[in-house]
DOLUM-11747 format. One record per atom (N, C-alpha, C): residue number from 1; residue in one letter; x, y, z. Coordinates in nm, 3 decimals, decimal comma. Example, Ala and Ser with C-alpha at 12.3 -4.5 7.8 and 13.67 -1.06 7.14 Angstrom:
BEGIN
PT resi resn    east   north      up
PT    1    A   1,319  -0,569   0,780
PT    1    A   1,230  -0,450   0,780
PT    1    A   1,320  -0,330   0,780
PT    2    S   1,285  -0,225   0,708
PT    2    S   1,367  -0,106   0,714
PT    2    S   1,290   0,003   0,787
//
This chain:
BEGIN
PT resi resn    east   north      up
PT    1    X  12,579   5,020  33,310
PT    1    X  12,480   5,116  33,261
PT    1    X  12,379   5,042  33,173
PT    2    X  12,236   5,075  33,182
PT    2    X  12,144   5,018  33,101
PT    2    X  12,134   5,113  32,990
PT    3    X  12,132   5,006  32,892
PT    3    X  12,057   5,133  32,752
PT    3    X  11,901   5,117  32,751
PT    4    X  11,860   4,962  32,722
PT    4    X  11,743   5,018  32,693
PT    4    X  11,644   4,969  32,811
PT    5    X  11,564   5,064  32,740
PT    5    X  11,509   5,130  32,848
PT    5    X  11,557   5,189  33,031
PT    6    X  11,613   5,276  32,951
PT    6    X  11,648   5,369  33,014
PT    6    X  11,626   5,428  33,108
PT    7    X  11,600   5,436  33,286
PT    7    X  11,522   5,523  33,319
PT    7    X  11,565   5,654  33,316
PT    8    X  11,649   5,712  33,282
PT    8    X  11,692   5,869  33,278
PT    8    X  11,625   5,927  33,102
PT    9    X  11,690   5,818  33,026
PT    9    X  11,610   5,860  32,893
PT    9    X  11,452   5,833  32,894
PT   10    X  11,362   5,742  32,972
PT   10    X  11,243   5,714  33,002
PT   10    X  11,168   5,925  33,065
PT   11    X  11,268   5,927  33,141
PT   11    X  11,218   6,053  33,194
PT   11    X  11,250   6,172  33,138
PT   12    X  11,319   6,151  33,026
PT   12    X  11,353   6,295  32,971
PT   12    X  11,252   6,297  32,837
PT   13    X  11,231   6,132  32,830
PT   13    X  11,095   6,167  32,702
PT   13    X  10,919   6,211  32,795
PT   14    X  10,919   6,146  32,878
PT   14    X  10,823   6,197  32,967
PT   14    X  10,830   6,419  33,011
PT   15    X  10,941   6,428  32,990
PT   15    X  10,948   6,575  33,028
PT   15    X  10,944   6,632  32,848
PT   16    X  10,975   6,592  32,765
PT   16    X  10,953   6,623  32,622
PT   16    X  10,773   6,610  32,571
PT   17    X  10,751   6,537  32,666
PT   17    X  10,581   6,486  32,629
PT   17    X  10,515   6,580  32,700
PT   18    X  10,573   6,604  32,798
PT   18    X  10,463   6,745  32,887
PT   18    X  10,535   6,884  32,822
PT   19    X  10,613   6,892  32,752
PT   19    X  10,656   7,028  32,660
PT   19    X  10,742   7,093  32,727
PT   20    X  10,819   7,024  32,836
PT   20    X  10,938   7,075  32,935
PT   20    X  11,075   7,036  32,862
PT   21    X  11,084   7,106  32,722
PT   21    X  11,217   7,076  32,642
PT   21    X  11,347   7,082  32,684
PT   22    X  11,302   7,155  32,743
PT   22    X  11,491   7,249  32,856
PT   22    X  11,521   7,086  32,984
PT   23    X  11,432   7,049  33,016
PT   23    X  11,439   6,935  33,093
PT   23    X  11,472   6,831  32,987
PT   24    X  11,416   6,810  32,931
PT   24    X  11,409   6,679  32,824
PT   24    X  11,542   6,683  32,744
PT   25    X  11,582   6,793  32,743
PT   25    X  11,765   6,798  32,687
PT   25    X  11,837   6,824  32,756
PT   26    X  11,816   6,830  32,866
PT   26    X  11,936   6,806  32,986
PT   26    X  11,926   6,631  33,054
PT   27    X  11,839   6,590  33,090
PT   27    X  11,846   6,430  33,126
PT   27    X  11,944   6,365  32,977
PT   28    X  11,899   6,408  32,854
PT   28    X  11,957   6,345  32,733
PT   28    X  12,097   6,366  32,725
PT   29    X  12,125   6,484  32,755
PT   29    X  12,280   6,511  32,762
PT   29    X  12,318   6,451  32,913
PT   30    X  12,261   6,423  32,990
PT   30    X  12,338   6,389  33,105
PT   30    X  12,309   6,187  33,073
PT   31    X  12,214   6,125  32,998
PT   31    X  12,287   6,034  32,971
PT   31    X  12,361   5,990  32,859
PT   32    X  12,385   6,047  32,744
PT   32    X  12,457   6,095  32,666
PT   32    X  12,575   6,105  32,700
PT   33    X  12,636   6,167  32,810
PT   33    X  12,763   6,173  32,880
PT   33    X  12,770   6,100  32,980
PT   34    X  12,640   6,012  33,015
PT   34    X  12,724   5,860  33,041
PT   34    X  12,729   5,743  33,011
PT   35    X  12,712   5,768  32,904
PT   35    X  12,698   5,665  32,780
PT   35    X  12,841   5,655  32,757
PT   36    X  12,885   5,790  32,711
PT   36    X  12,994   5,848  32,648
PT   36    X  13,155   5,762  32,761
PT   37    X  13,148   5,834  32,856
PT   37    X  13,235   5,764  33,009
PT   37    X  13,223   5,594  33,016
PT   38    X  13,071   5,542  33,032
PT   38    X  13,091   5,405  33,021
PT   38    X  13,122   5,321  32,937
PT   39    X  13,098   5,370  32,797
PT   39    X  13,111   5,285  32,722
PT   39    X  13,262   5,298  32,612
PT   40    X  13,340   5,393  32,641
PT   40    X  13,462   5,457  32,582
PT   40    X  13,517   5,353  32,553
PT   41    X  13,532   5,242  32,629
PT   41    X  13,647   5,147  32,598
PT   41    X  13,586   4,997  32,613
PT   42    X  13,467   5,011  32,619
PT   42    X  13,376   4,874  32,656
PT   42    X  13,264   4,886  32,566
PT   43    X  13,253   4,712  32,500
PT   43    X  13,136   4,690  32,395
PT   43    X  13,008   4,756  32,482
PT   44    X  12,919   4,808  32,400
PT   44    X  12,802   4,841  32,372
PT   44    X  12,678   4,766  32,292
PT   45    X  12,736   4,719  32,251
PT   45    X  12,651   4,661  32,125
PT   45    X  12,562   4,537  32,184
PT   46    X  12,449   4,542  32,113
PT   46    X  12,370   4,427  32,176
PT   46    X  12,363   4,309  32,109
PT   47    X  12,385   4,337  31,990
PT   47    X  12,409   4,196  31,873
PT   47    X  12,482   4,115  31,875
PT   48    X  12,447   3,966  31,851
PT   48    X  12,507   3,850  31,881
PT   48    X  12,547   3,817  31,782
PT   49    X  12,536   3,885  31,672
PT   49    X  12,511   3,814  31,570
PT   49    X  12,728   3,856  31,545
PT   50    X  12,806   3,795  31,503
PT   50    X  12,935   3,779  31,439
PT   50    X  12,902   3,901  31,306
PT   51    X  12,989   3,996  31,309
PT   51    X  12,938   4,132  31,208
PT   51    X  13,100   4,194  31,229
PT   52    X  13,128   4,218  31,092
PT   52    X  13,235   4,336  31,114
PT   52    X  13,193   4,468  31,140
PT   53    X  13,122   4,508  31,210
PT   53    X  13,019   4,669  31,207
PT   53    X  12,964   4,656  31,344
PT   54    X  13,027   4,549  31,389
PT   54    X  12,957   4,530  31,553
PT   54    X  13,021   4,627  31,613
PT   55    X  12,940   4,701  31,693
PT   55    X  12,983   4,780  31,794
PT   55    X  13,018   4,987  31,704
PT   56    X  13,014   4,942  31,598
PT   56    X  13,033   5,077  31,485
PT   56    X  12,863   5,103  31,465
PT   57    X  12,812   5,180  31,520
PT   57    X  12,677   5,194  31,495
PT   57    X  12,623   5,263  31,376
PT   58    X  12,725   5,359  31,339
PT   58    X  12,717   5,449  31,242
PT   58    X  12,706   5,423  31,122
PT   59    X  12,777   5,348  31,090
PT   59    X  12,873   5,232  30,960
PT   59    X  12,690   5,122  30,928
PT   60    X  12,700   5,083  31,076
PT   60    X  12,598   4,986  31,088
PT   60    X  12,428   5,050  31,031
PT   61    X  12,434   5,137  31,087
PT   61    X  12,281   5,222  31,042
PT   61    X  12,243   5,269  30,910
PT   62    X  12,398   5,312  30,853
PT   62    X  12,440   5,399  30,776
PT   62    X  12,407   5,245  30,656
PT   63    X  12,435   5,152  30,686
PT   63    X  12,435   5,021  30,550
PT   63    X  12,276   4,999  30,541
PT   64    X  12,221   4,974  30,668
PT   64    X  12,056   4,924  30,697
PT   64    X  11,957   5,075  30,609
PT   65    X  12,017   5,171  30,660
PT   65    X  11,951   5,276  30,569
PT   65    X  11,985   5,291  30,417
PT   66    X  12,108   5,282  30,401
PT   66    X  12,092   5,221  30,230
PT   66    X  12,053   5,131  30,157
PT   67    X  12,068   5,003  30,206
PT   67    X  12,017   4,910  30,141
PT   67    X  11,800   4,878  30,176
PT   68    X  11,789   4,962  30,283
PT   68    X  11,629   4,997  30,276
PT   68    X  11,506   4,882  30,324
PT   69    X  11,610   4,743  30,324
PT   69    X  11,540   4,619  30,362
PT   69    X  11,491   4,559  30,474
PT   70    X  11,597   4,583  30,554
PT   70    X  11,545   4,563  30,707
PT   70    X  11,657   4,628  30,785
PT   71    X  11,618   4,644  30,967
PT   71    X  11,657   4,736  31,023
PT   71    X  11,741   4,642  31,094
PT   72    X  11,897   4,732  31,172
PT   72    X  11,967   4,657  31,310
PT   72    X  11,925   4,536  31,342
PT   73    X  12,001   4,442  31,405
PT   73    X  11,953   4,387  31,475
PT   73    X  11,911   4,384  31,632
PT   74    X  12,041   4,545  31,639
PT   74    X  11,996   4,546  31,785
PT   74    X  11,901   4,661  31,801
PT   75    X  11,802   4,709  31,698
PT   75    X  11,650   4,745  31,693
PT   75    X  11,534   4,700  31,708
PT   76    X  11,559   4,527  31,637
PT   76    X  11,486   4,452  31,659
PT   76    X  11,440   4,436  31,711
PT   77    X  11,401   4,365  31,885
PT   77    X  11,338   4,397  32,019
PT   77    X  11,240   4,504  32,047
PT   78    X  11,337   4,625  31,976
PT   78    X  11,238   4,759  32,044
PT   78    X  11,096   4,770  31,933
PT   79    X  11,142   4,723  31,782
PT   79    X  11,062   4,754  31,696
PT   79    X  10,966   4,665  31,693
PT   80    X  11,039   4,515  31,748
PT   80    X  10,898   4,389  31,782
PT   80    X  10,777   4,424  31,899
PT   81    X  10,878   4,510  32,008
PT   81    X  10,798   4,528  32,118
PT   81    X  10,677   4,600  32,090
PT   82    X  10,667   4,729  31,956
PT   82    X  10,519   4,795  31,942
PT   82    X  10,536   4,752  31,824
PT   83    X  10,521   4,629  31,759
PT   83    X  10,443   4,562  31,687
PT   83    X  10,362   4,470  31,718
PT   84    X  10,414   4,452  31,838
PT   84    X  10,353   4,325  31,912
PT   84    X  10,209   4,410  32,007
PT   85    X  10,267   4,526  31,992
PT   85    X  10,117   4,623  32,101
PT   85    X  10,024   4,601  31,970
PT   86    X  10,042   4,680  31,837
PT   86    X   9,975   4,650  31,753
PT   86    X   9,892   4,578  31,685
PT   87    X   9,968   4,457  31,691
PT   87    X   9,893   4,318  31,664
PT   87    X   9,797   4,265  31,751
PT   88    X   9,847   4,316  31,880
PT   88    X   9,700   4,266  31,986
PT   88    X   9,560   4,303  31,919
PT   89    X   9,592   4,418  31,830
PT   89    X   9,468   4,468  31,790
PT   89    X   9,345   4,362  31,703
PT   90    X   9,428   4,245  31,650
PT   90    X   9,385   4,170  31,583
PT   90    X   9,410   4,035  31,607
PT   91    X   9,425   4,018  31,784
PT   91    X   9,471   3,888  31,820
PT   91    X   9,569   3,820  31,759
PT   92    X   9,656   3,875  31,735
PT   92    X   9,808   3,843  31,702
PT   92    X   9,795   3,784  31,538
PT   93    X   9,631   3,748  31,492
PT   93    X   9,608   3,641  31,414
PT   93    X   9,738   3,709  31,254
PT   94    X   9,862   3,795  31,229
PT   94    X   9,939   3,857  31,160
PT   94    X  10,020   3,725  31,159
PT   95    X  10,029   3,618  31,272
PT   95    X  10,132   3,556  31,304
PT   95    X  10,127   3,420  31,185
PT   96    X  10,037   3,394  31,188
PT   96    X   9,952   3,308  31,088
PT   96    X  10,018   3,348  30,905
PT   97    X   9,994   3,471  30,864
PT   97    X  10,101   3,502  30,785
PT   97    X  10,224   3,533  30,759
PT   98    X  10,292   3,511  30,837
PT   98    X  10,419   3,567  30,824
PT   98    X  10,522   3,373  30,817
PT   99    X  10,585   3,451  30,715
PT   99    X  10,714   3,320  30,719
PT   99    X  10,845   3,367  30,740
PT  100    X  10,859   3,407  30,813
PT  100    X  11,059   3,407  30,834
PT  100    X  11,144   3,422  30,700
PT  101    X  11,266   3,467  30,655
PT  101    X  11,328   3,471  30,547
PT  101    X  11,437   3,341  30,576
PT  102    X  11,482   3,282  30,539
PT  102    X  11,549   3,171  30,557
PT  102    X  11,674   3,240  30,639
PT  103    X  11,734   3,339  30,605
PT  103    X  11,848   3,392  30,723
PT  103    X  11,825   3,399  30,873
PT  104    X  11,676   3,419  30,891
PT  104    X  11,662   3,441  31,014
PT  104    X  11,637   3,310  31,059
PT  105    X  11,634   3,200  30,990
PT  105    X  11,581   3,068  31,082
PT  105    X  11,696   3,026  31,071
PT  106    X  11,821   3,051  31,052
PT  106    X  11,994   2,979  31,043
PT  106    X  11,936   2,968  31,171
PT  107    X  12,027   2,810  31,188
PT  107    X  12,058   2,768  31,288
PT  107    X  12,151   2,807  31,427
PT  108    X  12,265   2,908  31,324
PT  108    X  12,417   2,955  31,383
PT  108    X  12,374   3,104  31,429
PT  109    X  12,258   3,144  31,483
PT  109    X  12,241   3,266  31,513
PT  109    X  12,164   3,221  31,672
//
């Protein structure tokens, strides 16, 4: 099963965008319940990273939202992907400022 990007969740936000809600929460519950079947007893998780919270998403979200600093890692991707639409706006030239926090340039990741 694919998570992201989804094509069943792709089409149930497409039926939420044209105001067909009754559609748009039935594709969600129907992959929702096969999320639920595939993944019962098999990792999910997309992070590589070595974490006691791997695969506990809740635990995992639940720390990133308290401590307020930065998000998942297995968000990351989706949240680079429309930052990266964004930045086109200004020829990426954002890239030029930005320095990495020293955790993210470890070597062991």
């Amino acid at each position: 099963m694919i998570i992201d990007d989804n094509p069943k969740e792709i089409e149930a936000m497409k039926a939420f965008h044209r105001g067909d809600r009754k559609e748009g929460l039935r594709l969600q519950e129907e992959f929702a319940s096969e999320f639920r079947d595939e993944f019962k007893d098999k990792d999910h998780c997309s992070c590589e990273k070595a974490c006691r919270y791997h695969g506990n998403c809740k635990e995992c979200v639940a720390i990133h939202r308290a401590h307020q600093e930065h998000v998942p890692n297995c968000m990351r991707p989706l949240i680079n992907k429309k930052l990266k639409i964004l930045s086109e706006l200004t020829e990426h030239t954002i890239a030029n400022e930005i320095e990495p926090h020293q955790e993210v340039l470890r070597p062991d990741c």
